[in-house]
C-alpha positions as CSV (number, residue, x, y, z in Angstrom):
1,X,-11.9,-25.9,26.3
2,X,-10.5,-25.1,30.0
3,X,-12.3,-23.1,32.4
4,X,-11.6,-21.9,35.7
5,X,-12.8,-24.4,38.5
6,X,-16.1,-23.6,40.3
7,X,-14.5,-25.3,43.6
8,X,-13.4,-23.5,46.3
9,X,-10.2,-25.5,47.3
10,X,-9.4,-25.0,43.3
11,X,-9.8,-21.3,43.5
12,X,-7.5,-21.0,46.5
13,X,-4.7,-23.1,44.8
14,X,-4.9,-21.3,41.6
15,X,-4.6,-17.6,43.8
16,X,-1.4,-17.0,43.2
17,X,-1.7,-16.7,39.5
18,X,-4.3,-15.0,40.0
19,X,-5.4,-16.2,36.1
20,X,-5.9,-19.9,34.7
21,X,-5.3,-21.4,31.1
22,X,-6.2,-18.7,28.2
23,X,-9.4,-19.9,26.6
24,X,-9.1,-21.4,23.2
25,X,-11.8,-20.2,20.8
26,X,-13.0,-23.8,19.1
27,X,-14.6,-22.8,15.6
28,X,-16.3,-25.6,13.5
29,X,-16.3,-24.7,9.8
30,X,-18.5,-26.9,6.8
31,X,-16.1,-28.4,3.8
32,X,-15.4,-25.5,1.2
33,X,-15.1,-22.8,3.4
34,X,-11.8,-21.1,3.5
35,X,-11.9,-19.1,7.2
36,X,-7.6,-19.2,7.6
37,X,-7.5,-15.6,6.4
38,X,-9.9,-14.5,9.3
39,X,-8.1,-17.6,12.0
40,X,-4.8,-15.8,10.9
41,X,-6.3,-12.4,12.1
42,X,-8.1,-13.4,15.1
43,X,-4.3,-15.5,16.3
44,X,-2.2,-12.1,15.3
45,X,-4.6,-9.5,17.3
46,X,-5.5,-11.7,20.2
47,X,-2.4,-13.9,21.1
48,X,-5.2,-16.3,21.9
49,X,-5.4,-19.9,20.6
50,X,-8.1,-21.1,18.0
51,X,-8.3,-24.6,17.0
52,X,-11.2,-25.2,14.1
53,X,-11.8,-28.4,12.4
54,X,-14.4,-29.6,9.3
55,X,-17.3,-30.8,10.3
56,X,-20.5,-31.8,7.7
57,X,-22.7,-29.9,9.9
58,X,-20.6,-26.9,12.0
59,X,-24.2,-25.8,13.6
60,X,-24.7,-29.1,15.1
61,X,-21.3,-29.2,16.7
62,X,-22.0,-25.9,18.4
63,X,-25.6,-27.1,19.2
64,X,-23.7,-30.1,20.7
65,X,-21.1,-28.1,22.9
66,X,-18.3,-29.2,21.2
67,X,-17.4,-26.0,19.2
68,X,-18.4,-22.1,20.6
69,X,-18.8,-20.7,16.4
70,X,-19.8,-22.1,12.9
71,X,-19.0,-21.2,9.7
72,X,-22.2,-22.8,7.9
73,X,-24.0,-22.7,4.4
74,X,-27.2,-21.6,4.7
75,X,-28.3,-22.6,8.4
76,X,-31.5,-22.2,9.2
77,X,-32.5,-19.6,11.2
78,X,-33.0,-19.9,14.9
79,X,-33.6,-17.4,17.4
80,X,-31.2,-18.5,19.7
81,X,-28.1,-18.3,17.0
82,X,-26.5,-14.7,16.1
83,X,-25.7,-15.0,12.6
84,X,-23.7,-13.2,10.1
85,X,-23.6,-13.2,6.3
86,X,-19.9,-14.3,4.8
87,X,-20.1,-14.0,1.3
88,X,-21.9,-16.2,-1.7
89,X,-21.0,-19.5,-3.2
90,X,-20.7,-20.0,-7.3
91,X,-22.7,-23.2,-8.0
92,X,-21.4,-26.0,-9.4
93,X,-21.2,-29.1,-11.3
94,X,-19.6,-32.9,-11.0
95,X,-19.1,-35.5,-13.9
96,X,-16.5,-38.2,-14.4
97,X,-13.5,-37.2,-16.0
98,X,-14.8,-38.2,-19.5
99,X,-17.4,-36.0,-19.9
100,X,-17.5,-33.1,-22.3
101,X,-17.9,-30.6,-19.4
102,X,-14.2,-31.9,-19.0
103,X,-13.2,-30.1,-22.6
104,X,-13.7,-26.9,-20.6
105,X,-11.3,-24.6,-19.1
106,X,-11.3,-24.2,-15.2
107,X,-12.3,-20.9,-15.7
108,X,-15.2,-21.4,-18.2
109,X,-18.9,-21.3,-17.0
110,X,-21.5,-24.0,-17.8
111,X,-25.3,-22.5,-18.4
112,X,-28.2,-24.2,-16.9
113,X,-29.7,-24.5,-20.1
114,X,-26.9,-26.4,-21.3
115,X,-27.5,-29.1,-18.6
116,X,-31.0,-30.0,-20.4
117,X,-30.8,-33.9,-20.9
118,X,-28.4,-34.9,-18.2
119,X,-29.5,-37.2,-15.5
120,X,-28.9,-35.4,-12.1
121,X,-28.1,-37.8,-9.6
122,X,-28.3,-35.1,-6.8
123,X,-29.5,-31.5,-6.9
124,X,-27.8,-30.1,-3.8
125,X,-27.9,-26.5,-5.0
126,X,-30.8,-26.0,-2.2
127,X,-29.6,-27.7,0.8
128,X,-26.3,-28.9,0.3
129,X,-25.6,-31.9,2.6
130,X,-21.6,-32.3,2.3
131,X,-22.1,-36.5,3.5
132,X,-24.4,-36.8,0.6
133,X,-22.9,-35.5,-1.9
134,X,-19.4,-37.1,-0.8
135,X,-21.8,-40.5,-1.4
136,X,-22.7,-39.7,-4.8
137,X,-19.7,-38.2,-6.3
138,X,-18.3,-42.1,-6.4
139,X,-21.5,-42.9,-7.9
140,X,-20.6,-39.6,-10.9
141,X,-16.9,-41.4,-11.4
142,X,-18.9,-44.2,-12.9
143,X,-20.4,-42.2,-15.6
144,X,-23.7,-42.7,-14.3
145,X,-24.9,-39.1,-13.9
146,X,-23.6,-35.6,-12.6
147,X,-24.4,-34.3,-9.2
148,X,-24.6,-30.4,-8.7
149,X,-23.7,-28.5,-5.2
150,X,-22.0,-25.5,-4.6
151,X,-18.6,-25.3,-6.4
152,X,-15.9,-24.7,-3.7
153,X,-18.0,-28.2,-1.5
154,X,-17.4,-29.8,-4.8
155,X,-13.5,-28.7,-5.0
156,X,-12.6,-29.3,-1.2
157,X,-14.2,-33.1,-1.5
158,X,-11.8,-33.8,-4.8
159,X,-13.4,-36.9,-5.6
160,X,-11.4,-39.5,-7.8
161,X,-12.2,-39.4,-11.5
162,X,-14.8,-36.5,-11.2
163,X,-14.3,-33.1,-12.6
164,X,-16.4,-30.0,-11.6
165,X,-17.3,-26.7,-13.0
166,X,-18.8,-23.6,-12.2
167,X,-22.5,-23.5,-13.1
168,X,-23.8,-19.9,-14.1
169,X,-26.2,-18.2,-11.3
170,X,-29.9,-19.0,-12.4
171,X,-33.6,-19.9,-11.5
172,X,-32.3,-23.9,-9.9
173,X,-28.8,-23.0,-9.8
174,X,-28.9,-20.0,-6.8
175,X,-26.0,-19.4,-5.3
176,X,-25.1,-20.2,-1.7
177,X,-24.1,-18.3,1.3
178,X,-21.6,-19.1,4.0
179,X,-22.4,-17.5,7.6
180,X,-20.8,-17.2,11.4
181,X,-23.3,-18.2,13.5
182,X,-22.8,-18.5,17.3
183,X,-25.0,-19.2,20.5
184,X,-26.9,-16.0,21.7
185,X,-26.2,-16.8,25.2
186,X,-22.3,-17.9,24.3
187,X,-21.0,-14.2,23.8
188,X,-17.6,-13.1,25.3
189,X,-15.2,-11.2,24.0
190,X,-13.4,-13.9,21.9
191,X,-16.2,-14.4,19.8
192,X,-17.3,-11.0,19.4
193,X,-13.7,-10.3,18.3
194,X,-13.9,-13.1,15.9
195,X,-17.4,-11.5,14.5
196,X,-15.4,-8.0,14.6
197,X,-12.6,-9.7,11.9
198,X,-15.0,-11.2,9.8
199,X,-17.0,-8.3,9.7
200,X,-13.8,-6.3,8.7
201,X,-13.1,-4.6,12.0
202,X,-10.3,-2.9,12.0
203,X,-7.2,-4.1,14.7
204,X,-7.5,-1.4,17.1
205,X,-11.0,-0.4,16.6
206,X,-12.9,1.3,19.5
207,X,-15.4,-1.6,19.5
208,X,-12.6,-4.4,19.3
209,X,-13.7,-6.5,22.7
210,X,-9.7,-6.2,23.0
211,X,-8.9,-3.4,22.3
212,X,-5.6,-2.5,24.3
213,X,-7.0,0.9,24.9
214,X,-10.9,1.1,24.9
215,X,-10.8,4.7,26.0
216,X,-11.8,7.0,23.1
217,X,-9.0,9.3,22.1
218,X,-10.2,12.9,22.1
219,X,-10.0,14.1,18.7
220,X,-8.1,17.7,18.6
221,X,-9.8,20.6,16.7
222,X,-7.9,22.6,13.4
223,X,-7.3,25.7,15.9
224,X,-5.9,23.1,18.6
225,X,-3.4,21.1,15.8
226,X,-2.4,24.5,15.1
227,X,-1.5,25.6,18.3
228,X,0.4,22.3,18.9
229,X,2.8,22.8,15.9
230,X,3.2,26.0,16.7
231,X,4.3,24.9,19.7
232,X,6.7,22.6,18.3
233,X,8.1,25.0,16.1
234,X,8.9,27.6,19.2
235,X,10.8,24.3,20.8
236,X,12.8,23.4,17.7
237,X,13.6,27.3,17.0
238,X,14.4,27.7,20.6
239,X,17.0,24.4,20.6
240,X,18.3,26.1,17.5
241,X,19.2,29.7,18.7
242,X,21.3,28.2,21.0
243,X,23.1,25.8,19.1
244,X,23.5,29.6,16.9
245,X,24.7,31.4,19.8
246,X,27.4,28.2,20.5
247,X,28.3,29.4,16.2
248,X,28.5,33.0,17.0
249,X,31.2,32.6,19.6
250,X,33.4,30.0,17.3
251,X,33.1,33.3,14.5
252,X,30.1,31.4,12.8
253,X,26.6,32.8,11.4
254,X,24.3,32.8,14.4
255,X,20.8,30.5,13.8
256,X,18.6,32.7,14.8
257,X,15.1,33.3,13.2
258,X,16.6,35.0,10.0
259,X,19.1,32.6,9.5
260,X,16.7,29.2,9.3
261,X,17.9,27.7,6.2
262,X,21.6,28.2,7.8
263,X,21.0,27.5,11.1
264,X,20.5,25.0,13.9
265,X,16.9,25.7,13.2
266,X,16.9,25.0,9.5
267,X,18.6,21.6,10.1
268,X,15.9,20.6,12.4
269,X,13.4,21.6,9.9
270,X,14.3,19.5,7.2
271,X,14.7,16.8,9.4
272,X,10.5,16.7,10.1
């Protein structure tokens, strides 16, 4: 992250530019997320740089200085965090390759009920710690058990000889929830434009933080969008009786106002 330089002498070198390096917006995100389509957004409206990088607990990184924004499951709440809800998490569930869950489609759903009389190894549906369960999925390729987390944690670790499968939503098998959460006292406009994209913000939008043009744009009123294209009509018809008195002299019809599908003016109209 580069900032400008608190030191005088620094200040007075940097003067001429009058600017120094652009910030880049660092954004920690927890395994299974899938943030690029708001990164891509953020790059595009901004021209600024965002790096982001996994991390097992994004909060902790931003607690620790060494990201500004988290994209986290379930973070606890703290009053010194702004947070904002993502979108939920199908559960899931890891065996080794063997198993019968492994007869199932990719698409199929496994009920809870069905799960009676396996040995869980780990129930991470709860609080889903992506280092533990990374442990214990090498433990499920040995056929010992089956481990259940949230289903996209359990497709971005792709263990080795362990298949996974959406669990249906349930009492014990709640879904999860994926939030941007960012230091109360850490606001600027990058981040607040990053909140405005994942919030669905519009590029453009009056409350973009940048926003080329943050002046509101009066709106006109029906009498007033009226009075404009009338306007525009007198111009064209004007333009158009002259290129008909131009006709007239050559021996041609003149484009005056009864003549507008023949005239000057009627070419410009179709032309709109």
């Amino acid at each position: 992250m580069a900032f400008m330089s608190t030191d005088p002498a620094d200040r007075a070198q940097a003067a001429p530019d009058q600017e120094g390096p652009a910030r880049v917006l660092r954004v920690a995100f927890v395994p299974g997320a899938m943030p690029e389509k708001w990164f891509g957004r953020y790059r595009e409206r901004t021209g600024q740089g965002l790096t982001s990088f996994s991390a097992d607990d994004p909060v902790l990184e931003v607690l620790a200085g060494r990201a500004d924004m988290a994209l986290a499951r379930d973070p606890r709440e703290d009053d010194s965090l702004h947070r904002i809800r993502l979108y939920d998490e199908a559960p899931g569930i890891a065996a080794e390759k063997e198993h019968v869950l492994a007869l199932l489609k990719d698409g199929e759903v496994v009920d809870r009920a069905d799960l009676d009389g396996e040995t869980v190894l780990l129930d991470a549906f709860a609080a889903a710690d992506p280092g533990e369960v990374r442990e214990m999925l090498q433990v499920v390729a040995t056929g010992a058990g089956v481990v259940l987390a949230p289903r996209p944690l359990l497709r971005a670790l792709n263990a080795r000889g362990v298949v996974h499968r959406e669990v249906a939503p349930a009492p014990g098998a709640e879904p999860t929830t994926l939030w941007l959460t960012w230091p109360k006292d850490g606001d600027d406009e990058l981040t607040q434009e990053l909140a405005g994209i994942v919030r669905g913000r519009r590029e453009g939008s009056r409350r973009s933080a940048l926003a080329e043009d943050e002046t509101p744009k009066k709106k006109l009123s029906a009498r007033e969008k009226t009075l404009a294209k009338q306007a525009r009509r007198q111009a064209e018809n004007g333009s158009g009786g002259r290129s008909g008195k131009s006709g007239a002299k050559r021996g041609g019809r003149p484009g005056g106002p009864g003549n507008k599908n023949k005239g000057g003016a009627g070419k410009s109209k179709r032309r709109r």
